[in-house]
Backbone bond lengths (Angstrom), bond angles and torsions (degrees), N, CA, C in turn:
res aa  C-N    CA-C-N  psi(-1)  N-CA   C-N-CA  omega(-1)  CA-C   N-CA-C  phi
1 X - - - 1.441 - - 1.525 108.15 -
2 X 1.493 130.13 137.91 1.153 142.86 -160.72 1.463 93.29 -95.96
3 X 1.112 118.47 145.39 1.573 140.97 176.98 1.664 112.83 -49.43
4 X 1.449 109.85 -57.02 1.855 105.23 156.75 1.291 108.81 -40.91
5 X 1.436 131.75 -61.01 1.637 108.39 -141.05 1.755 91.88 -101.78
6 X 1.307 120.29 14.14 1.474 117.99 -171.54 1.891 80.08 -105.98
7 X 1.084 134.43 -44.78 1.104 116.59 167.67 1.246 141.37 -45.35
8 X 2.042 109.11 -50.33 0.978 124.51 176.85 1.835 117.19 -74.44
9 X 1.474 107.49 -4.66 1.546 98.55 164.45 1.412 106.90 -101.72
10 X 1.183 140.81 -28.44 1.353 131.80 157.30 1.527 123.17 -36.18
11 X 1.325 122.44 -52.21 1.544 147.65 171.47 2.190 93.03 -48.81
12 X 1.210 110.89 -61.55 1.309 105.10 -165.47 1.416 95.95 -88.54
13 X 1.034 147.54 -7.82 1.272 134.49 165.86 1.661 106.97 -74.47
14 X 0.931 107.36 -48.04 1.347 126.90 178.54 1.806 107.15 -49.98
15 X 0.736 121.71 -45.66 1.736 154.35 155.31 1.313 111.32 -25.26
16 X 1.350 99.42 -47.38 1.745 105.07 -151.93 1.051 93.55 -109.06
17 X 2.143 131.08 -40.93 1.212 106.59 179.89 1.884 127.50 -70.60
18 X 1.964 97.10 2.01 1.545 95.74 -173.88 1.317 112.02 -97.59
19 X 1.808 104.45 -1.12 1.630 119.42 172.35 1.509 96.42 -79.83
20 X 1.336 138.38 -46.74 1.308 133.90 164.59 1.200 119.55 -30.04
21 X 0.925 103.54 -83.10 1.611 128.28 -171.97 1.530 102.69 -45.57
22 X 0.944 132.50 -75.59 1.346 128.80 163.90 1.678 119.52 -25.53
23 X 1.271 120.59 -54.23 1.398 122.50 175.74 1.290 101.43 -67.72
24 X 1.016 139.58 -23.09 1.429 148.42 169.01 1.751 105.23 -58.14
25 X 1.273 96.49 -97.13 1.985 88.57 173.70 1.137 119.80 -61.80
26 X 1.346 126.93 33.69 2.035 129.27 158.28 1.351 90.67 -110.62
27 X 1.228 141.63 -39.79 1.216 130.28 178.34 1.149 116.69 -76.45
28 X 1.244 128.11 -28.95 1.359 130.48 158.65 1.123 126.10 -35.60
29 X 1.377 120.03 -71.42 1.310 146.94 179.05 1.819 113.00 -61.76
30 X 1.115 108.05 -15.04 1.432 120.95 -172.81 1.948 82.14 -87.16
31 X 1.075 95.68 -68.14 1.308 108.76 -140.97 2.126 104.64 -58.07
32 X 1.524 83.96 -18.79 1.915 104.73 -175.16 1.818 86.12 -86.81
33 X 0.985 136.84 -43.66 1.206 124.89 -178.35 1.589 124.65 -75.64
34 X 1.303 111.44 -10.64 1.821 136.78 171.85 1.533 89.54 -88.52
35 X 1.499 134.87 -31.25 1.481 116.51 -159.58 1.737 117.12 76.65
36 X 1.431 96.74 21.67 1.552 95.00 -178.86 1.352 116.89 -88.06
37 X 1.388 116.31 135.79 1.378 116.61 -154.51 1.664 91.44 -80.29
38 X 1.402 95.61 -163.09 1.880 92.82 -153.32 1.426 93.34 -102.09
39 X 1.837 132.48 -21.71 1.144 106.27 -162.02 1.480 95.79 -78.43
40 X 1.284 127.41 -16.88 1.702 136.33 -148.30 1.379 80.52 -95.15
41 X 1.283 131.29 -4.64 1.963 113.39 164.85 1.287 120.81 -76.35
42 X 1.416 113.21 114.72 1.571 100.59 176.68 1.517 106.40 -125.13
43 X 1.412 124.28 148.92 1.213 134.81 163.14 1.845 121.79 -146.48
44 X 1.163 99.85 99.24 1.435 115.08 -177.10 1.622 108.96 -89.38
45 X 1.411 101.38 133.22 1.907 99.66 -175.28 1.597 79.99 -140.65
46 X 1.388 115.92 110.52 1.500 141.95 124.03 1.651 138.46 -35.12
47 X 1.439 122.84 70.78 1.800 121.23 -163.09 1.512 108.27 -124.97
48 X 1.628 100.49 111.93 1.538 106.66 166.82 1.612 120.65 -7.14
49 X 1.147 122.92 101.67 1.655 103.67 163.90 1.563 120.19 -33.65
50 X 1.189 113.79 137.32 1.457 131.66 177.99 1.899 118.75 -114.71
51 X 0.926 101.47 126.48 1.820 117.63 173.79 1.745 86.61 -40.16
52 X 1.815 91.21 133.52 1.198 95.27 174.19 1.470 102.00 -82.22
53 X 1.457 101.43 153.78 1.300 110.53 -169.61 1.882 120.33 -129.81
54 X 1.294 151.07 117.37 1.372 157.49 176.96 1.218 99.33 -42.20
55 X 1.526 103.87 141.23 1.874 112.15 -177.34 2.055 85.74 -104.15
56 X 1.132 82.37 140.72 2.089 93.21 -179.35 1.370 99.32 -141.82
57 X 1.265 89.67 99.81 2.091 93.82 155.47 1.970 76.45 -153.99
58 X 2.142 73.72 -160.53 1.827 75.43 -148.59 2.046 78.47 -132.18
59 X 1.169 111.88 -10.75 1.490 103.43 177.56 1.566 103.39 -125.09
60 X 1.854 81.29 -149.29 2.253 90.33 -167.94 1.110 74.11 -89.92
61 X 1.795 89.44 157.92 1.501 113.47 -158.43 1.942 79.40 -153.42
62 X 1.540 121.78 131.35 1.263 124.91 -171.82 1.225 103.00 -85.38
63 X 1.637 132.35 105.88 1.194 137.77 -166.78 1.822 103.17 -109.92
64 X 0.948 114.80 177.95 1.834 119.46 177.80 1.374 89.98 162.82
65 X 1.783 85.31 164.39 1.881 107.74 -174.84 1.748 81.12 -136.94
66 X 1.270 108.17 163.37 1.473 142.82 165.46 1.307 111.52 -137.52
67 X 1.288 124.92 141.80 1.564 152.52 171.60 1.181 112.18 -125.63
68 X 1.555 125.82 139.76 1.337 126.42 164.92 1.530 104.13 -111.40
69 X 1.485 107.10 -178.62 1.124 139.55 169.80 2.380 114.53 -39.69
70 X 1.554 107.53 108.79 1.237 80.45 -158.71 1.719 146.41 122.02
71 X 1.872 92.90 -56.98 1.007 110.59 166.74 1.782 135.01 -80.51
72 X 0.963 139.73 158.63 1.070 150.64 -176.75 1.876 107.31 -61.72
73 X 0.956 139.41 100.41 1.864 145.80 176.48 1.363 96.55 -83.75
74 X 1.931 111.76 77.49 1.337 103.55 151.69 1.103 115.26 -149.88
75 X 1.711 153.39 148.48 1.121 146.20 -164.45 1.364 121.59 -146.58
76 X 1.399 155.51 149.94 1.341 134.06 -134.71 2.135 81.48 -145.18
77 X 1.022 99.74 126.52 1.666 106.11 179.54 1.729 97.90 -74.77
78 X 1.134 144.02 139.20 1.699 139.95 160.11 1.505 100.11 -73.54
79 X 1.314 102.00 146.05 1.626 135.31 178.30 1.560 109.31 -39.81
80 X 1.037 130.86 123.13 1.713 103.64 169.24 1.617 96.52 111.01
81 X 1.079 111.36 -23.30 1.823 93.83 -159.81 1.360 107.34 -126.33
82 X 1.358 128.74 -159.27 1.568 118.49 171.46 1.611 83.94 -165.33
83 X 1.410 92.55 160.62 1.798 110.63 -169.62 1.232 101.60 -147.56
84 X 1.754 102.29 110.51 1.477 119.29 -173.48 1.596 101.86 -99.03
85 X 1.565 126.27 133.23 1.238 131.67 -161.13 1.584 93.33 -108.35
86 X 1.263 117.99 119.59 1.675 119.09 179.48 1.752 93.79 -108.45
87 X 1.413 116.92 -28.62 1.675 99.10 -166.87 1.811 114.23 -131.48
88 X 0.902 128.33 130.09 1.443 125.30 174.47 1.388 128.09 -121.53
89 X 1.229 131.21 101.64 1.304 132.78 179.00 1.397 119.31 -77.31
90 X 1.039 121.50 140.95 1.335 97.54 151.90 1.655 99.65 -157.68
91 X 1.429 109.85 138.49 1.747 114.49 -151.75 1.173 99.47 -137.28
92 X 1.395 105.43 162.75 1.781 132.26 165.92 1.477 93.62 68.40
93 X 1.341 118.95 66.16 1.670 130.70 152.83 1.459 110.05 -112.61
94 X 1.132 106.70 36.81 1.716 106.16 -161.45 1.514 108.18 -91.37
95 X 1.421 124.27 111.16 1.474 142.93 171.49 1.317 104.70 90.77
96 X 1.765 110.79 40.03 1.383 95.71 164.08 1.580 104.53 -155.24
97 X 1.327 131.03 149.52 1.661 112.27 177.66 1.304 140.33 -4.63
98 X 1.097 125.19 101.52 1.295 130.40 151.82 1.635 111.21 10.06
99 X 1.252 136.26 149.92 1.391 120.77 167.51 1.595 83.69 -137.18
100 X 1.215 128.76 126.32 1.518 144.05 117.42 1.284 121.87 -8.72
101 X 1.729 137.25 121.20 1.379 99.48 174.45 2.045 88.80 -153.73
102 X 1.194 100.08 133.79 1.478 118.11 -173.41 1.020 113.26 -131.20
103 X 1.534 105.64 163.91 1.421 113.20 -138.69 1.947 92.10 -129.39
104 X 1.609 117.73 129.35 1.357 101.77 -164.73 1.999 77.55 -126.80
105 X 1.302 105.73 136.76 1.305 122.47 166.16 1.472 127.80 -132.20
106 X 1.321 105.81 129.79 2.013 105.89 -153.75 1.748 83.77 -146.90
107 X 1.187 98.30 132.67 1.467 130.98 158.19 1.667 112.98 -143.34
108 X 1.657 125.12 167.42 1.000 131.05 175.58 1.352 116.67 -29.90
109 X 1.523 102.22 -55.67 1.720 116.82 -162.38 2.024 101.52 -105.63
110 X 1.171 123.24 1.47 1.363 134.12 173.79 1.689 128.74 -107.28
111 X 1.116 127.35 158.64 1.328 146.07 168.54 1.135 117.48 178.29
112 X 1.312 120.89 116.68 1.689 149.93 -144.02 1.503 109.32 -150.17
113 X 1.543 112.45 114.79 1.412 107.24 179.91 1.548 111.11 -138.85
114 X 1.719 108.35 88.59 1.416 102.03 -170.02 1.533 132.03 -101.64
115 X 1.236 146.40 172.18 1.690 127.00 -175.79 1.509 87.44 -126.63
116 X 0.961 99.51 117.70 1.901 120.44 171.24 1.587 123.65 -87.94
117 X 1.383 104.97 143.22 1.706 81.89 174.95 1.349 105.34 -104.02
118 X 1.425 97.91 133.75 1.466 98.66 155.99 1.547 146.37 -101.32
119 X 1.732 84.73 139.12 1.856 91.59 174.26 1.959 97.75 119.30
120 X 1.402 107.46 1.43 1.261 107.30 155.79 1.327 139.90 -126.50
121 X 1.294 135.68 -175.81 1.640 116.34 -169.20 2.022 87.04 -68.62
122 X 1.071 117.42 -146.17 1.643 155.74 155.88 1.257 132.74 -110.21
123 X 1.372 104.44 89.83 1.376 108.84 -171.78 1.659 125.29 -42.55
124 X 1.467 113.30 -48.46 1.377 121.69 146.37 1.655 127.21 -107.41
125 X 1.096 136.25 137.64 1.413 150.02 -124.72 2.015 80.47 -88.02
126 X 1.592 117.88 141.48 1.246 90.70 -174.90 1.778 73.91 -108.73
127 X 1.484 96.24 155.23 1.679 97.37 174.64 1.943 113.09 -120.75
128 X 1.072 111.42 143.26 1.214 134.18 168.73 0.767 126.88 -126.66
129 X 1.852 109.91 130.51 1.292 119.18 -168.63 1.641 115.80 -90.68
130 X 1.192 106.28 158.55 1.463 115.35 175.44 1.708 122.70 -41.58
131 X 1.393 125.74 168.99 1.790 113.38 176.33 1.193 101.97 50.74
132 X 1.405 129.41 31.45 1.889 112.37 170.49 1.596 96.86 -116.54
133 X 1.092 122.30 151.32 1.665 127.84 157.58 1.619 107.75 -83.03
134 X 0.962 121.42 156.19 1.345 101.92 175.66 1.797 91.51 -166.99
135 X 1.280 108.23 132.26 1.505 130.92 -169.58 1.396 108.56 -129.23
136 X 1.488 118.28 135.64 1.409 144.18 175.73 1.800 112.81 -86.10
137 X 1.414 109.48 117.03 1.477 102.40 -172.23 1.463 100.87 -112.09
138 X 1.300 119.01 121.20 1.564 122.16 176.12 1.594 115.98 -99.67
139 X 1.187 119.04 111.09 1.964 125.81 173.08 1.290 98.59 -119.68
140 X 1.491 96.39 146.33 1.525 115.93 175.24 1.738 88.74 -122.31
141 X 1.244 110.07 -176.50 1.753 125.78 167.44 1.184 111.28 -64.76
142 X 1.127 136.79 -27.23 1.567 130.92 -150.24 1.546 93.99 -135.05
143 X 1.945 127.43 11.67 1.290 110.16 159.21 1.653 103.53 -152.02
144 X 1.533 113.94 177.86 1.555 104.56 -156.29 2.101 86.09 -94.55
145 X 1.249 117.35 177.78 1.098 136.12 -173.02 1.928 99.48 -70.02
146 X 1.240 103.80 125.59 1.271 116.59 171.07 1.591 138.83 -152.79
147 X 1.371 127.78 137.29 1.177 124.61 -148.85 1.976 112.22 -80.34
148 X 1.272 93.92 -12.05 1.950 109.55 159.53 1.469 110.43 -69.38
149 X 1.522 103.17 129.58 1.484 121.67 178.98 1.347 108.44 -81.37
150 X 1.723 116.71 110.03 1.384 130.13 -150.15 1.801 113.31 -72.23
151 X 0.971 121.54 108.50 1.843 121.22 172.76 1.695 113.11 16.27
152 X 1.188 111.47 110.43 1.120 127.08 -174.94 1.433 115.29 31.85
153 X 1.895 98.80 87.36 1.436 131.36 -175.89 1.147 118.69 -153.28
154 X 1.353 130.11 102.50 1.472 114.90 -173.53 1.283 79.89 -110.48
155 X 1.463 83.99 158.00 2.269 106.91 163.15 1.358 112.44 -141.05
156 X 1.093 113.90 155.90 1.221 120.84 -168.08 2.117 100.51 -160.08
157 X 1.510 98.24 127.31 1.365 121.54 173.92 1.293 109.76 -103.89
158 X 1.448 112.04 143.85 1.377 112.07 159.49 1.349 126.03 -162.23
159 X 1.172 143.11 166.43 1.275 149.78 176.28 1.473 144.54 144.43
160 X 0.929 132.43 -33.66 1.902 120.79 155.49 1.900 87.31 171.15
161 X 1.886 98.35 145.24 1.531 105.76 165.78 1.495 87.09 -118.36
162 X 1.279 110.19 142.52 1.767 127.90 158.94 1.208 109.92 -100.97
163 X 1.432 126.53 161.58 1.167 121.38 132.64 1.991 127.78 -53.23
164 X 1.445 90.02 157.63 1.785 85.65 -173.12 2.137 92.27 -98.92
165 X 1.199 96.62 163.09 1.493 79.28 167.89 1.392 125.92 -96.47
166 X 1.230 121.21 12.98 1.158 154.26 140.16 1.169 146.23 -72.97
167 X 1.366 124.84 81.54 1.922 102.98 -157.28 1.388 107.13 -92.68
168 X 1.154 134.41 25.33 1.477 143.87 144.23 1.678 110.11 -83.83
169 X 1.359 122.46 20.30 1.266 116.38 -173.97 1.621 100.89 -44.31
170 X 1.433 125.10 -170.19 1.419 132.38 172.37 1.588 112.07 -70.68
């Protein structure tokens, strides 16, 4: 793929996930102003599979994941780069157990098993390296540890991917 049209699908990909995202917090906000509780939020977005494609820049680049209610808490770092986590949310547990929530990271040459707090930034930036899988485990008291984002719970990660200077990172 030639550098024009590898641009120009980045640009419209880029496009579509900020047409998402946007329909995303209007429904939100709709739905908080109806009083609609969070599991009764739904938003399904349907998109052609796309050629996987190489992320290319040369600095920090503000990266984050979101999970809803339900869904699967797992995210795969790309080869080459590392993803330092400065902020962690995790919301709408309100009047019911505490939930626990840890952080499991596995690559060939890795195994990482951390307990995060949630609902504040990160006091120190936690970093992850590229080629790792890495899955979010949520327990409350009254259920065993699991990688489904528990009934009205959103989470949301965020904070910058670099390049590593190494693209054999781990």
């Amino acid at each position: 793929m030639n550098t024009p049209v590898a641009n120009s699908e980045n640009s419209r990909v880029a496009a579509e996930l900020l047409r998402i995202a946007a329909m995303a917090a209007a429904m939100r906000v709709i739905c908080m102003d109806n009083q609609v509780r969070s599991r009764e939020q739904v938003l399904s977005v349907n998109c052609p599979p796309r050629p996987a494609s190489e992320i290319e820049f040369t600095g920090r680049v503000p990266f984050g994941f979101a999970f809803t209610e339900g869904k699967e808490a797992t995210f795969r770092v790309p080869s080459g780069h590392r993803f330092a986590i400065e902020h962690l949310l995790v919301s709408g547990a309100d009047g019911r157990e505490p939930i626990d929530v840890h952080m499991v990271t596995r690559s060939r040459r890795l195994f990482q098993h951390l307990s995060l707090a949630a609902g504040c930034d990160v006091t120190t930036p936690i970093v992850i390296h590229g080629s790792t899988e890495n899955t979010l485990l949520f327990r409350n008291a009254f259920e065993p540890s699991s990688s489904t984002v528990p009934p009205d719970t959103y989470v949301q990660i965020w904070g910058y991917l670099e390049p590593t200077e190494d693209a054999t990172s781990m």
